[in-house]
C-alpha positions, 0 to 999 in steps of 0.5 A: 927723595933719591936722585931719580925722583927729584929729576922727576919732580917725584915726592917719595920719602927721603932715602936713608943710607944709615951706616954704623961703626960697629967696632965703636958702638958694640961695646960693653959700655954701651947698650945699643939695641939694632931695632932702636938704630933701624927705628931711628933711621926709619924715622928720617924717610925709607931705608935705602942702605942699611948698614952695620960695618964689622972687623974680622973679629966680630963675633958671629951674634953680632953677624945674625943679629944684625942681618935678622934686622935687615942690616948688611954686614960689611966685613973687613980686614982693614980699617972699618972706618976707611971701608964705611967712610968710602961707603957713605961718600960714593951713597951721598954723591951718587945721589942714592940718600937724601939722609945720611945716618952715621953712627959712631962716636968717632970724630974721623966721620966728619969730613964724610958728613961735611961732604953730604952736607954740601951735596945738600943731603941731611945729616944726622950724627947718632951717638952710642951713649954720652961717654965719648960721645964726639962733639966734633960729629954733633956739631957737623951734623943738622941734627944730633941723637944720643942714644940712652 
């Protein structure tokens, strides 16, 4: 339920804001399947902010197959982990989600789902597979996924 919805006493499905470190899920090692990742985001409420964040350097398969999934493709020169985690935070405390799906084995996310937590948003930390899966962001979040 967004912001707008619970000042109206309103009781829609809970927003999801599912945002997804690209650089550190796209890899060889690991086998992640962008309609599993929209699938499980669903399963949390309806989908406000579908996001799969890219460095320059990504290839443009990657581009179109993520955007052919509803995704947005967030692009960026810099740091991609700044750029989602800047993004997540502005969607938590703007009252946009009231999940928040991060993504990614890297353990530099925690602060971000710390902050939703304590904004009383739900967390849920989904990790590409077991290898460096981060125990920092399992332990974190509410609930925890390790994709297969």
């Amino acid at each position: 339920m967004g912001l707008f919805d619970r000042l109206r006493g309103g009781t829609s499905a809970p927003a999801v804001g599912i945002f997804v470190d690209g650089p550190n899920v796209f890899r060889e090692e690991f086998d992640v399947d962008l309609d599993d990742l929209r699938a499980l985001a669903e399963g949390e409420g309806s989908s406000a902010i579908s996001r799969v964040y890219v460095d320059e350097n990504a290839g443009g398969g990657l581009i179109q197959a993520a955007e052919a999934r509803g995704f947005e493709v967030v692009t960026t020169s810099g740091d991609v982990d700044v750029k989602l985690a800047v993004d997540a935070v502005e969607a938590a405390v703007e009252g946009r989600i009231d999940t928040l799906v991060i993504v990614s084995r890297d353990t530099d996310f925690k602060p971000v789902i710390e902050t939703a937590k304590k904004r009383g948003l739900h967390t849920v930390a989904v990790a590409p597979g077991t290898y460096g899966r981060s125990d920092a962001l399992r332990n974190a979040a509410h609930d925890e996924v390790t994709l297969e």
